[in-house]
N, C-alpha and C positions, 0 to 999 in steps of 0.2 A: 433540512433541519428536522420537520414534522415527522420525514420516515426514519430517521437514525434516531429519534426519540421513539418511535413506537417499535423497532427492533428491539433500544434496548430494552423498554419496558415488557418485551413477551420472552428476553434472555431472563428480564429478573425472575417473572413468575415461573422459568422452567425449571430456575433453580432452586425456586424456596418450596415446588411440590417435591425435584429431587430428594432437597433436606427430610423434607416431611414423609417421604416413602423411606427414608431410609432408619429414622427416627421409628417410625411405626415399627419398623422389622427389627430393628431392637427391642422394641416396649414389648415386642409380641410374645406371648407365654409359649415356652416350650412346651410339647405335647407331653404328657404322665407318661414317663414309663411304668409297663406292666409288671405288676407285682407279681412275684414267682410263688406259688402257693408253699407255704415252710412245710417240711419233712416233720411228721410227729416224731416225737423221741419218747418210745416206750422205756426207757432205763428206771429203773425204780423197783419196786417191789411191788406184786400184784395178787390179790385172791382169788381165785378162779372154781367153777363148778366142772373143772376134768374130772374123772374118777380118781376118787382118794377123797379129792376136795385139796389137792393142793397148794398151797401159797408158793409162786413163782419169782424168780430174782431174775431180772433181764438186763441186758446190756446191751447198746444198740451203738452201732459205728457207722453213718452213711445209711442205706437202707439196709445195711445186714444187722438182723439181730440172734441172740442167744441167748442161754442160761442154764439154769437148773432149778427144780422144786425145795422145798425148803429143806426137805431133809438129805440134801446132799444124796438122793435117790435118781430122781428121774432127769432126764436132760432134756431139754428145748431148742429149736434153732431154726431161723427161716429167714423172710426177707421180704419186703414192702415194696410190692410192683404193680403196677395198674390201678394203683389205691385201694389198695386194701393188705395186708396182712399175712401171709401164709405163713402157718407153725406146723411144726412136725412135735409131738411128743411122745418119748420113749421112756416106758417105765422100766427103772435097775440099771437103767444103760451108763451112768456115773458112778454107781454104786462100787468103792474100790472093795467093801469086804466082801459082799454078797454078790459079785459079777451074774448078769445078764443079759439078755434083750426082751425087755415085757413087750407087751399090748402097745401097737402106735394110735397115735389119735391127731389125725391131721387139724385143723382151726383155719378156716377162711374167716377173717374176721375185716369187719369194717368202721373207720372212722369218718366224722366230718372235720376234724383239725383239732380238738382234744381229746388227750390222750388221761383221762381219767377214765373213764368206762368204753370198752372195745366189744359188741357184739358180731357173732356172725355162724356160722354152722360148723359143726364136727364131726367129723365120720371117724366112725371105730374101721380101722382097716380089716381086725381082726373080726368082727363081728356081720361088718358091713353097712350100722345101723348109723342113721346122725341124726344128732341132738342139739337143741340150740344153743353156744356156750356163749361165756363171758367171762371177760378179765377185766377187775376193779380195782385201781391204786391204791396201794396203802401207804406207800412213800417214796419218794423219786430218788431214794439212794439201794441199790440193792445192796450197799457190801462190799468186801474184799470182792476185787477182778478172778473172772473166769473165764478158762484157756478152753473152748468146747472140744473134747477128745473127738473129731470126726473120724481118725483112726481105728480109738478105741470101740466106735458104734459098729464099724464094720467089718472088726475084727469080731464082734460080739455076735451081731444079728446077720452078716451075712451079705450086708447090701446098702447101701444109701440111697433114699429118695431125696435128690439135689435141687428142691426147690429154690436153693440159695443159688443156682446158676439159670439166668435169667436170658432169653435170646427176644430180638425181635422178634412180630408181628412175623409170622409165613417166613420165616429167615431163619437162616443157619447162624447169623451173626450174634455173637452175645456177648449182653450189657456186661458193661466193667473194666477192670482190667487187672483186678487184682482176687484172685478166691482163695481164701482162707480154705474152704474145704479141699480142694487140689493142691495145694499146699503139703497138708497134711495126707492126705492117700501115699503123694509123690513122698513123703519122708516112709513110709511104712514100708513102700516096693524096695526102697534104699534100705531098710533095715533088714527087712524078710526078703532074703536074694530067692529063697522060693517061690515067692507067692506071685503069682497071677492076677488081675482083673479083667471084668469085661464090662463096658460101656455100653449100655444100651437105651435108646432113644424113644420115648414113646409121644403119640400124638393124640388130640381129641378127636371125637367123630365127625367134626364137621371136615369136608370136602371131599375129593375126589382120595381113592384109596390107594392105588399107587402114585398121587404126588405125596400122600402122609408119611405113607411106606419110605420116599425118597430122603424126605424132609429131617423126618426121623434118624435114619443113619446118617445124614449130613451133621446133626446137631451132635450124636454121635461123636462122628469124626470131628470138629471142632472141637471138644472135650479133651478129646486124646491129644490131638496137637499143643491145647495149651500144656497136658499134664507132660509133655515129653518137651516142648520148644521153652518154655517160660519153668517151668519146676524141674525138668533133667531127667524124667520117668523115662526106664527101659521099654522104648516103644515095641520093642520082641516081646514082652510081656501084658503085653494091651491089646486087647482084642475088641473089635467094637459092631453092635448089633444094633438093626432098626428094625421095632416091630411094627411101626404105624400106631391107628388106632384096636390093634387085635388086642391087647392086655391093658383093659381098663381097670383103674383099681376102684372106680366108685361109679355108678351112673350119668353118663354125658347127658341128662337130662335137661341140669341147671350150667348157668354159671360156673357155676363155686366148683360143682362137680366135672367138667368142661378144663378147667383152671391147676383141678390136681391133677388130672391124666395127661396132661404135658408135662411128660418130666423127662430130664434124665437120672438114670439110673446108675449107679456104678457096685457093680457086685466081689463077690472073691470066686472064680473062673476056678469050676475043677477038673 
């Protein structure tokens, strides 16, 4: 009688630490999921110290953005990768009466997560020189929607510096899956059964020179593929070039400087 009472009474307590382990692991607070840092959205209307003294109208989709200066003059366009900002600006390059391709002015620019005041460095391509710039909100609406002419830039100037295509770290892989600017090349080939391009890849000076050299033409070749597999470009009309680090457009001294000589390039081949 004494042991079938002392069984049951070590069945009871087995069962009420059970309840109580299981009670606990209910009440238990779920771990925080990690909050994802939010994408600034430059969309709005901006003052800036480019040359002119331009006021910029921007519009930003994902991390691509774009635009144009106030006077329906100069055009803008880049894209938000490693935290920070890269813009290309070309003066005339919108301009439907007075057609050209002015002065570009690249903009590595950086935020901490507002998107009121954007500093960071500018090199005149054309001069070589950089200066400190910055772009200030004036109001988070730019405006009637703008269609960025990337055809019409390289029909104009001669060439595209495609910051807006974005590849991994050492990789020929690249981010996205959708480029407006390829897009728009791949209508132009379809329009002009003449015209030619050529792709060309360039790298920074850091590493070893024939893997940049390789690396280079691979990102290249990636380019080409999507403008022929995804947009229907005449790939007999595509030719594509890796210079490595040999054609720098700015000094691989900095960052920033580091950041613009990875690009690719896409020119009109003659």
């Amino acid at each position: 009688m004494t042991r079938h009472w002392a069984v049951g009474l070590a069945t009871s307590f087995l069962w009420v630490a059970i309840a109580a382990g299981q009670a606990s692991q209910k009440a238990a607070p779920k771990p925080a999921s990690k909050r994802t840092a939010a994408r600034v959205n430059v969309t709005g209307t901006w003052s800036s110290n480019l040359p002119g003294g331009p006021d910029l109208k921007l519009f930003q989709e994902g991390d691509l953005v774009w635009g144009q200066d106030h006077l329906s003059d100069g055009g803008v366009r880049g894209l938000w990768t490693d935290g920070r900002l890269m813009l290309v600006y070309t003066d005339s390059v919108v301009d439907r009466n007075n057609p050209g391709c002015g002065p570009r002015t690249v903009l590595v620019l950086k935020t901490k997560g507002t998107a009121t005041h954007l500093e960071g460095t500018g090199f005149d391509l054309q001069s070589g020189q950089t200066q400190t710039k910055y772009l200030a909100r004036n109001t988070p609406d730019p405006g009637a929607d703008f269609a960025y002419p990337y055809d019409q830039e390289l029909k104009r100037c001669g060439d595209l510096f495609t910051w807006e295509l974005a590849f991994e770290s050492d990789s020929d892989q690249m981010k996205g899956t959708d480029w407006p600017v390829l897009a728009k090349v791949s209508d132009l080939l379809k329009k002009e059964p003449a015209l030619k391009i050529k792709v060309a890849g360039h790298t920074d000076s850091t590493g070893d020179a024939a893997h940049n050299q390789d690396l280079s033409l691979r990102r290249a070749e990636t380019v080409k593929k999507a403008l022929v597999e995804k947009y229907a470009a005449d790939a007999a009309r595509i030719t594509t070039k890796g210079w490595g680090a040999d054609q720098p457009l700015v000094d691989n001294g900095t960052d920033e400087g580091r950041a613009i000589n990875r690009r690719v390039e896409i020119l009109i081949a003659h």
